[in-house]
LUMSE-785897 format. One line per 10 residues: their letters; for each residue x, y, z of C-alpha. Coordinates in Angstrom, 2 decimals, always signed. Layout:
N
A) X,Y,Z  ... $
This chain:
489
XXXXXXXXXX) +43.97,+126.42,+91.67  +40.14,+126.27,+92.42  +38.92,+122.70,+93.43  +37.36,+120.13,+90.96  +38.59,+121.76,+87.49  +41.56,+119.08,+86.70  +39.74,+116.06,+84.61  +39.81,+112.68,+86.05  +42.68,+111.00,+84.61  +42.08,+106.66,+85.35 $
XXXXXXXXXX) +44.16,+104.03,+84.75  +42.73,+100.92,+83.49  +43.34,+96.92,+84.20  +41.95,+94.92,+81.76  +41.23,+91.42,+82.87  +42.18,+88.21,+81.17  +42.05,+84.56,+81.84  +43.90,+82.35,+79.33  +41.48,+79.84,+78.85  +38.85,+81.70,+78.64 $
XXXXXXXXXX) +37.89,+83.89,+75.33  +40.67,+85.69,+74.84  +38.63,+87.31,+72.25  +35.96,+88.93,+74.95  +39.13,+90.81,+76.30  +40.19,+92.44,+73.00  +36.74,+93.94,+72.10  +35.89,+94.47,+75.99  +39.12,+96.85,+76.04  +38.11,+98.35,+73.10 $
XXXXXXXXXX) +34.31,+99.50,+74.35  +35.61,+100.67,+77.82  +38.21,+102.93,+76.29  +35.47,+104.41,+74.14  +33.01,+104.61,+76.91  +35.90,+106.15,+79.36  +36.98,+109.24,+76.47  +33.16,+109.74,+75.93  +32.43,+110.88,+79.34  +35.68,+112.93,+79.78 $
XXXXXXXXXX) +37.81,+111.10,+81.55  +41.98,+110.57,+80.47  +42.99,+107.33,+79.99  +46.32,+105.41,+81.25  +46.55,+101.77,+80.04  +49.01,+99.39,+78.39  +48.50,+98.69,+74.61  +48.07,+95.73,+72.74  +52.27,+96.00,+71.69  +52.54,+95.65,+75.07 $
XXXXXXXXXX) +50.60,+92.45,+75.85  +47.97,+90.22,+74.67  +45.15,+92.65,+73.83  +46.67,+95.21,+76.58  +45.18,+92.87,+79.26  +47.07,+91.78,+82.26  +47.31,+87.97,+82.09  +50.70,+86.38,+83.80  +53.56,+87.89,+86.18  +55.20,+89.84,+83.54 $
XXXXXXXXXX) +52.05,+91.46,+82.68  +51.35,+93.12,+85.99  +54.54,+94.02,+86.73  +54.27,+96.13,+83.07  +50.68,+97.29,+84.13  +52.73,+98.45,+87.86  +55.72,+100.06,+86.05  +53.19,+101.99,+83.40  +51.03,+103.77,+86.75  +53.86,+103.89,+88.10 $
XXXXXXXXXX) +55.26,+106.42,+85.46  +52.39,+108.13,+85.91  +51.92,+108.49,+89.20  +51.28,+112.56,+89.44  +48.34,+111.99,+86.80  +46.21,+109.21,+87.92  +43.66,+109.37,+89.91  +42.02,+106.39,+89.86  +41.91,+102.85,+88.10  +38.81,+101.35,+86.97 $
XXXXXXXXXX) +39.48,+97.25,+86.53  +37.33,+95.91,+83.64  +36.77,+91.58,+83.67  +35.35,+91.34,+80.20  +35.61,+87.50,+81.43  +36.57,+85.75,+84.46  +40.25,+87.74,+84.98  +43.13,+86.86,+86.43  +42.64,+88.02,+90.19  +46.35,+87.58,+91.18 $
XXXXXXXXXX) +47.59,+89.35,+88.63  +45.09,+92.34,+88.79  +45.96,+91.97,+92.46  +49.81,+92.07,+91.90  +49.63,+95.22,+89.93  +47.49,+97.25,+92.04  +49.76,+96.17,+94.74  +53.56,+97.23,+92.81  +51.98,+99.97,+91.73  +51.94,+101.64,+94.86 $
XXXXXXXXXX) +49.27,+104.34,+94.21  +46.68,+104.37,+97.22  +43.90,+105.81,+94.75  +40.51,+104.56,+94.33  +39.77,+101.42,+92.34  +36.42,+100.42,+90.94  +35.50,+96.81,+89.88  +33.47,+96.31,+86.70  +32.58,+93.01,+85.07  +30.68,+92.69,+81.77 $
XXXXXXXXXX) +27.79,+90.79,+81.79  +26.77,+87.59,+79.74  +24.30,+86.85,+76.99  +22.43,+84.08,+77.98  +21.68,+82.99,+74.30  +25.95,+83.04,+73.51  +27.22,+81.09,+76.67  +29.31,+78.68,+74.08  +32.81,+77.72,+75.25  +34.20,+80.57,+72.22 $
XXXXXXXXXX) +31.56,+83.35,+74.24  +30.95,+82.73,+77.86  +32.25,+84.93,+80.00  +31.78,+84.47,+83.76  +32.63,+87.70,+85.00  +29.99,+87.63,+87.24  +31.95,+84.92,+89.03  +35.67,+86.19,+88.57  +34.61,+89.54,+90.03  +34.48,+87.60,+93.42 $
XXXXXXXXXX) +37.54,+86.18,+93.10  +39.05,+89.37,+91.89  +37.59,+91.30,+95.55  +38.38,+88.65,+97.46  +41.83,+88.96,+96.05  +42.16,+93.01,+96.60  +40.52,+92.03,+100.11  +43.56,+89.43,+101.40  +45.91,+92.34,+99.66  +44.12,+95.02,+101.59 $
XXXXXXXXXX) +43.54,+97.16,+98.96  +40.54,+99.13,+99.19  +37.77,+98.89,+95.60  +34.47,+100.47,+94.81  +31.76,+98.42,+93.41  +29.30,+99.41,+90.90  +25.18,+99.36,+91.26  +24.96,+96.46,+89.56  +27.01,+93.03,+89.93  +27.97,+92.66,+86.19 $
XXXXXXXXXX) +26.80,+95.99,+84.22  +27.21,+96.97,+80.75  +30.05,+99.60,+80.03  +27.45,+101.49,+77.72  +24.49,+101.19,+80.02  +23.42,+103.99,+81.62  +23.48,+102.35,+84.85  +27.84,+102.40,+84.46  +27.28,+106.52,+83.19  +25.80,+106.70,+86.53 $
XXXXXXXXXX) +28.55,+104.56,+88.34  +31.40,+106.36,+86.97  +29.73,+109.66,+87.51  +29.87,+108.70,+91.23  +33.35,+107.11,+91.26  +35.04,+110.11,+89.38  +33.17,+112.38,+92.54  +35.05,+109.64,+94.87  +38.31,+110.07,+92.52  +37.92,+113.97,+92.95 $
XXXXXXXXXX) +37.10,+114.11,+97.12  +40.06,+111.80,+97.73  +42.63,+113.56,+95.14  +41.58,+117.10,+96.66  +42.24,+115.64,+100.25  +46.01,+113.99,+99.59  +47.67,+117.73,+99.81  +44.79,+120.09,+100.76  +45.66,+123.59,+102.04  +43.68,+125.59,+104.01 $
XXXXXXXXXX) +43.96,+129.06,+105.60  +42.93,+130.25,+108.83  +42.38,+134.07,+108.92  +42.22,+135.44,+112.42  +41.54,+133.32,+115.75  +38.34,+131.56,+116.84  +35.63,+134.00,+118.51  +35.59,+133.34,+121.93  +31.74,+132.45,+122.33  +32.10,+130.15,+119.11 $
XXXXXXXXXX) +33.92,+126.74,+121.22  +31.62,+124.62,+118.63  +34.27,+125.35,+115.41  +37.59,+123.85,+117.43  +39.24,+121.82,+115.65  +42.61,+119.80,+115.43  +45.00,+120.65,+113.14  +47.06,+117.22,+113.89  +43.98,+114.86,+112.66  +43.87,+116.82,+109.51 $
XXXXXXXXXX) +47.49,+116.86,+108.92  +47.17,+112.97,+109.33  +45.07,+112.78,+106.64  +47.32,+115.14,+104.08  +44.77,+118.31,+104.89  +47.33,+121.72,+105.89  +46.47,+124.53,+108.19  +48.19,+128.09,+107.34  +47.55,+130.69,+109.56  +47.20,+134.72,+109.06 $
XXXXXXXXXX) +46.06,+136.63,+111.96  +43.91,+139.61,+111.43  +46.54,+142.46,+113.12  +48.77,+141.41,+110.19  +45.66,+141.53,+107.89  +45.03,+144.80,+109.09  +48.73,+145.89,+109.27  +49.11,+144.61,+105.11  +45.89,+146.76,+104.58  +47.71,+149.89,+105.85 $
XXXXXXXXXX) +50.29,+149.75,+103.50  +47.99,+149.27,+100.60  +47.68,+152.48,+98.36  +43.69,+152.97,+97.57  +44.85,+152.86,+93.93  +46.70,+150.11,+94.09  +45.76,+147.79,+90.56  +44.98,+145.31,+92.70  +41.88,+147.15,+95.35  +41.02,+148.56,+91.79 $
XXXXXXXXXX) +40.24,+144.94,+90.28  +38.88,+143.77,+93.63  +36.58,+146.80,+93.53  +35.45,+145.95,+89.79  +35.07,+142.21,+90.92  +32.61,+143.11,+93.69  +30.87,+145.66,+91.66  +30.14,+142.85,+89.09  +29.50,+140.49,+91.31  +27.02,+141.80,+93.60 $
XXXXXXXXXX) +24.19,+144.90,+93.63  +25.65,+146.94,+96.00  +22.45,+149.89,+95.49  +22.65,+151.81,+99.33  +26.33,+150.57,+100.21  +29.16,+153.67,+100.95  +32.01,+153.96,+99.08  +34.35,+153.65,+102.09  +32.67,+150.41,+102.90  +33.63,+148.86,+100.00 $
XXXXXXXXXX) +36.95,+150.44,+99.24  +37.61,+148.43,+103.12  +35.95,+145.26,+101.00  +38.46,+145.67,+98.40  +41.55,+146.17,+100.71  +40.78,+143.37,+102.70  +40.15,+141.35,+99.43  +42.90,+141.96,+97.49  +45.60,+141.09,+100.65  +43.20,+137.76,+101.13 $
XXXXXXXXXX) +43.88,+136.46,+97.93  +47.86,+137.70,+97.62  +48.07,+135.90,+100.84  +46.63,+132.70,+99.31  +48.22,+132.51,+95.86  +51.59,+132.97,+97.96  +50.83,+130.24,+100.25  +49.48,+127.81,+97.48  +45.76,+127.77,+99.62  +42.78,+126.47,+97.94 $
XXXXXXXXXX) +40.12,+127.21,+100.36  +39.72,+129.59,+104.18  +38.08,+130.51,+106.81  +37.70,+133.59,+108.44  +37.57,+135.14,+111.78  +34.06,+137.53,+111.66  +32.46,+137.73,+115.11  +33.25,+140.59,+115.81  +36.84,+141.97,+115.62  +36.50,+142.81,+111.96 $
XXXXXXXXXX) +33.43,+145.16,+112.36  +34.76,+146.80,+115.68  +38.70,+147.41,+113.99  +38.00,+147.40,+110.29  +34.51,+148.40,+110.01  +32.77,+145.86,+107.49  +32.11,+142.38,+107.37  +33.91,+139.63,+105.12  +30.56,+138.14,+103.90  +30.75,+139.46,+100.20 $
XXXXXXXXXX) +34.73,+138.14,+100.10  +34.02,+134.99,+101.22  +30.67,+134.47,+99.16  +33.11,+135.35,+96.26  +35.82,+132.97,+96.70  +32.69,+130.42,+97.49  +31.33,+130.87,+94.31  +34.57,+130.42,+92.27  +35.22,+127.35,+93.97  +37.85,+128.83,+96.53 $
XXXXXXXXXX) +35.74,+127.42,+99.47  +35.49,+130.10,+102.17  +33.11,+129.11,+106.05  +33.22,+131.98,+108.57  +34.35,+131.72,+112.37  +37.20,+130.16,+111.87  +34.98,+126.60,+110.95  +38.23,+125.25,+109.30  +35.99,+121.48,+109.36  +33.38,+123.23,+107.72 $
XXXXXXXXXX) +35.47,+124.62,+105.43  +36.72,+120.76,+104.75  +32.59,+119.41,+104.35  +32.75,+122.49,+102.02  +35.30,+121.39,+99.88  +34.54,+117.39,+99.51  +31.31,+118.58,+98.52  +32.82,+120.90,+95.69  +35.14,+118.09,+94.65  +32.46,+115.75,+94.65 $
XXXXXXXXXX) +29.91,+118.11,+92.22  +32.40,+120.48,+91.02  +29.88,+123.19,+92.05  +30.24,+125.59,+94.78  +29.07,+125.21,+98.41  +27.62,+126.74,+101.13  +27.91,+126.92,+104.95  +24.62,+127.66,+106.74  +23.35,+126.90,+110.04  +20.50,+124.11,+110.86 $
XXXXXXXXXX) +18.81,+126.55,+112.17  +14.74,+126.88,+112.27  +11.92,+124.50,+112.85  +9.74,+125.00,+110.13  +6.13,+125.42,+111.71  +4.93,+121.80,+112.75  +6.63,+119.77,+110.03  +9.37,+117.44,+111.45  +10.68,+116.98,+108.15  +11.46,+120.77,+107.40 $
XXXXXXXXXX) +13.47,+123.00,+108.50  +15.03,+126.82,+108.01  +18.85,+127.06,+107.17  +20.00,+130.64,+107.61  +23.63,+132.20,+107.55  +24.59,+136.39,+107.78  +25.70,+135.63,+104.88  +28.87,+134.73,+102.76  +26.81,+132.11,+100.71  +27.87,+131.79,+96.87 $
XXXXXXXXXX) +26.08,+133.42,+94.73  +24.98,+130.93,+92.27  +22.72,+129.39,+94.84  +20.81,+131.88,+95.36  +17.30,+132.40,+93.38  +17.33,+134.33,+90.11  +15.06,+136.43,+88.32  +13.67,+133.53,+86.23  +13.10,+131.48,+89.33  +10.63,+134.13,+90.90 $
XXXXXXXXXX) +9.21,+134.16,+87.61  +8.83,+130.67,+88.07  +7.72,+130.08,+91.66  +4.34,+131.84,+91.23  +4.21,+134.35,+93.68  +5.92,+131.76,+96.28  +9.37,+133.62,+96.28  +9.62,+137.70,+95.82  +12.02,+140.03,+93.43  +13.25,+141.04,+97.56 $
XXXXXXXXXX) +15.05,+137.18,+97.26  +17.23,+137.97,+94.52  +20.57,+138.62,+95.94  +21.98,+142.20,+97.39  +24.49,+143.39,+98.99  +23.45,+144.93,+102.51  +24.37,+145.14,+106.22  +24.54,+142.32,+108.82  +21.32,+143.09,+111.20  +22.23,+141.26,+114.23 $
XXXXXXXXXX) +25.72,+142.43,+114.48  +24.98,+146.14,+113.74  +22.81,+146.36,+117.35  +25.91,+146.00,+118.98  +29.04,+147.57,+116.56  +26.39,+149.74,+114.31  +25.23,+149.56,+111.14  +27.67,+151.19,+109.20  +30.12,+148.79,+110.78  +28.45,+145.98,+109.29 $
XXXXXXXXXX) +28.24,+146.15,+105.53  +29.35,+143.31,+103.13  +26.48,+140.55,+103.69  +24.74,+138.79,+100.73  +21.42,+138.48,+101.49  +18.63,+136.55,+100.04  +17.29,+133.08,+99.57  +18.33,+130.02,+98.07  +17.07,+128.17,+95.23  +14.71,+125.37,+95.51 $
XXXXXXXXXX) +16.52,+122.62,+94.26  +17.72,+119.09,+95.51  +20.71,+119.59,+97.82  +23.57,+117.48,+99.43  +24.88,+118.38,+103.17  +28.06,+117.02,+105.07  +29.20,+117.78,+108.34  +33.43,+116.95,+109.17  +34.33,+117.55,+112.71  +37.39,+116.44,+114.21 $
XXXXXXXXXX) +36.67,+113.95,+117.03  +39.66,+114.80,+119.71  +39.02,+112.54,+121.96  +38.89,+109.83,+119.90  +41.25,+110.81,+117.90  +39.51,+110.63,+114.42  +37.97,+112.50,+112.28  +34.11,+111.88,+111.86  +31.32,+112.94,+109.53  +27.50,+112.62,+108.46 $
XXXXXXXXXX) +26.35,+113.47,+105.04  +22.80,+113.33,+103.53  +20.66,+114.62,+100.61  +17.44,+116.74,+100.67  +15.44,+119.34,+98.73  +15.43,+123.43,+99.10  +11.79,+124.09,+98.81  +9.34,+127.55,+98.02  +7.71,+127.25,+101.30  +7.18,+130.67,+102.12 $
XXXXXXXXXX) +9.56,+132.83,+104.57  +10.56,+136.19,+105.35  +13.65,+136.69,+106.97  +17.02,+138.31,+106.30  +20.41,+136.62,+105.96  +20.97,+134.07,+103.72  +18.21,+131.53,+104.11  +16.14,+128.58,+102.54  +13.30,+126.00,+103.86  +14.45,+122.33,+103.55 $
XXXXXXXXXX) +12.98,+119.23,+103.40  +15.57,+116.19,+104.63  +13.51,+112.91,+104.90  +13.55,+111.55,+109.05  +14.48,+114.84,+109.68  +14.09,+114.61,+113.12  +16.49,+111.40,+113.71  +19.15,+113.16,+112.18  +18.93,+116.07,+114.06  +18.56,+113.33,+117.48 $
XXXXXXXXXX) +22.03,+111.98,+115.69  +23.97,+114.98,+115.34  +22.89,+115.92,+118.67  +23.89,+112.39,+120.72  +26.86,+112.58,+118.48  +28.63,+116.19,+119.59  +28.17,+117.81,+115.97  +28.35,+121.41,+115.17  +24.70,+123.45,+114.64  +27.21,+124.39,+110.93 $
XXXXXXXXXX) +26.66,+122.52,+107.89  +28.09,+122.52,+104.83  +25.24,+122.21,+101.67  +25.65,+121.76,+97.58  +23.00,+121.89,+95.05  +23.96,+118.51,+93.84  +23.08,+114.96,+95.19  +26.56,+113.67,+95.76  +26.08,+111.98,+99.18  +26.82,+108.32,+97.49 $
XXXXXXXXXX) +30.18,+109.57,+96.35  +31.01,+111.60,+99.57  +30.26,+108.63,+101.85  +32.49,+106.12,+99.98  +35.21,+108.89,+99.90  +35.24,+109.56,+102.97  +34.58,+106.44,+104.85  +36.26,+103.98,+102.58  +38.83,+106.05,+101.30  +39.82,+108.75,+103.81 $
XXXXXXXXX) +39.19,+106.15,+106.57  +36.71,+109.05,+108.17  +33.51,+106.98,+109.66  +30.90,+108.70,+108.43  +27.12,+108.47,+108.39  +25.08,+108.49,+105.91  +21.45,+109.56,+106.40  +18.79,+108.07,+103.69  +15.35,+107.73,+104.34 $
């Protein structure tokens, strides 16, 4: 299944105190279930039948609420508490706690009128949502907050809010039974994309491996007109221009493709990554680049040399966006400017974020029609195994448009895994290289790079046209327990 296409499915808590307005808790219900549906999201809660105003009030409520998430544990993936007054902190404590479901939680309290603060219409949520955290916090049960202290359910401060907790809801539901395949083992000059497969176990992630001789042996008992090469063939045709590219190289495309994805459907995998440098252009002749950019694209993450933690910064950033992402290397200074730089890969990057014709249209002479996209052959490779060794790169340049990047690596000898994540902007600064490749602009540029530098990280990156580094952070750090920095400027 490809990451972040299953809605968000929440359950909801809604507060009550009995002597407050009981009132403010019927029509408070009422507006967050229309506000929830509106923006997409599937709703779990108890009903009015079930108690007062489907609020969770005494004992008997929460243990209700508990049995209710309970039944639907497989579906939800989140619970959003609503105080539309002060709440009952022990008992929204006492269900989140029977209900067993380790999934984010996000705290919302409505906010008062200051003309209507009456006995019948006060609320005080602003007040019970204290005593609600500091409730979760004795229970140690982990909450998300929203931007504002008490915030209107149809503001478009909360759109915001649960825009970023259904990214968080997404990032930690992809991570509870991820699967990942390994293709191949790690080049030998490539020690930076090690990784432990016990710290990401720990954390629910699984590692299949494939190596390439059986790759290679699966390919040799593929018929050239098998259905299957056939479709792959049409899929890369469609996919990418392929003007100046032999036959034979892509028929070896197509092979390789079409055993790639058998191999994953049969082993339930939802993202890879792939041996490259160089057994695959030495014993097979072509590189994996237009594959990979494929599966990328349809949000079947794919990082090469065997960067299995790339491959996971690849992933939380599609779950978090629900677009596809890249893996590039920080790679250039950009001239003089400390806050630029030039990202660059061979490249397997996803289509979609490269530039189209209506962005060179756009830039003004900035970008050329030579950015667009092709198919062609990997330059620095072919000096040693030759050119026609090397086809099956997508080269061109990415869009200019604001971007998020996140960096996992598993820290060994601490025994943790560890992250940064950040947000920045592609840019039209001009450039002429080949590859995959792009001019950014991250604000303090230069301290992160001193960071991920004193800090071990890999010169890989993973990178999403999206700004999703508020939702990745709390995933990972609150959620996933992975301390993580976040770079703002």
């Amino acid at each position: 299944m490809k990451l972040a296409t299953k809605p968000v499915t929440l359950g909801m808590i809604v507060g009550n105190r009995g002597f407050f307005p009981a009132h403010l808790a019927e029509s408070g219900r009422k507006i967050m279930l229309q506000v929830l549906e509106a923006q997409g999201f599937r709703v779990i809660a108890l009903s009015p039948e079930e108690t007062l105003y489907g609020s969770v009030v005494s004992h008997a409520d929460s243990h209700k609420c508990a049995d209710l998430f309970k039944r639907h544990r497989e579906e939800i993936d989140g619970i959003v508490v609503t105080l539309p007054n002060f709440g009952e902190e022990r008992a929204i404590a006492d269900t989140l706690r029977w209900a067993g479901l380790d999934v984010p939680v996000l705290i919302q309290a409505f906010p008062d009128d200051p003309m209507r603060m009456s006995v019948a219409n006060r609320r005080d949520s602003f007040c019970g949502k204290m005593s609600a955290c500091n409730n979760l916090r004795q229970y140690g049960i982990k909450y998300s907050l929203t931007s504002l202290h008490t915030v209107d359910p149809e503001s478009e401060a909360f759109r915001q809010d649960l825009a970023r907790f259904a990214g968080v809801c997404r990032v930690v539901r992809g991570f509870k039974h991820a699967r990942i395949g390994v293709i191949g083992a790690r080049p030998t000059a490539f020690n930076t994309v090690r990784f432990s497969e016990k710290l990401l176990e720990r954390s629910g992630i699984s590692v299949e491996t494939l190596d390439l001789s059986e790759v290679f042996g699966r390919i040799d008992r593929l018929d050239n007109e098998a259905a299957a090469v056939k479709a792959k063939l049409g899929q890369i045709g469609d996919y990418i221009q392929t003007a100046g590219v032999p036959q034979a190289s892509l028929l070896r495309m197509a092979k390789f493709g079409a055993v790639v994805d058998d191999w994953m459907v049969e082993t339930e995998l939802t993202a890879s990554a792939i041996q490259c440098w160089t057994a695959m252009e030495e014993y097979y002749g072509v590189v994996p680049c237009t594959l990979m950019s494929i599966m990328s694209d349809g949000l079947l993450p794919s990082a090469c040399e065997t960067d299995i933690a790339g491959t996971v910064a690849m992933m939380a950033l599609a779950y978090a966006s629900g677009k596809p992402s890249a893996i590039v290397d920080w790679n250039n200074n950009y001239g003089d400017d400390p806050d630029k730089a030039i990202v660059f890969h061979c490249s397997n990057l996803p289509k979609s974020i490269f530039v189209e014709e209506g962005d060179v249209q756009k830039a003004g002479g900035l970008i050329a029609p030579d950015d667009i996209p092709v198919m062609d052959f990997q330059e620095i490779i072919a000096g040693t195994v030759g050119k026609e060794n090397t086809f099956g790169t997508v080269v061109g340049r990415v869009k200019a448009d604001p971007f998020t990047y996140l960096r996992v690596s598993t820290d060994d000898l601490n025994g943790r895994i560890v992250a940064y994540v950040g947000e920045g902007t592609l840019t039209n600064d001009p450039i002429k290289t080949f590859g995959g490749y792009g001019v950014v602009h991250v604000p303090k540029l230069q301290h992160l790079l001193n960071y991920i530098c004193e800090n071990g990280f890999e010169h890989h990156v993973a990178m999403n046209l999206s700004q999703t580094a508020p939702a990745v952070n709390e995933a990972l750090n609150k959620y996933m327990g992975w301390p993580t920095y976040w770079h703002q400027a």
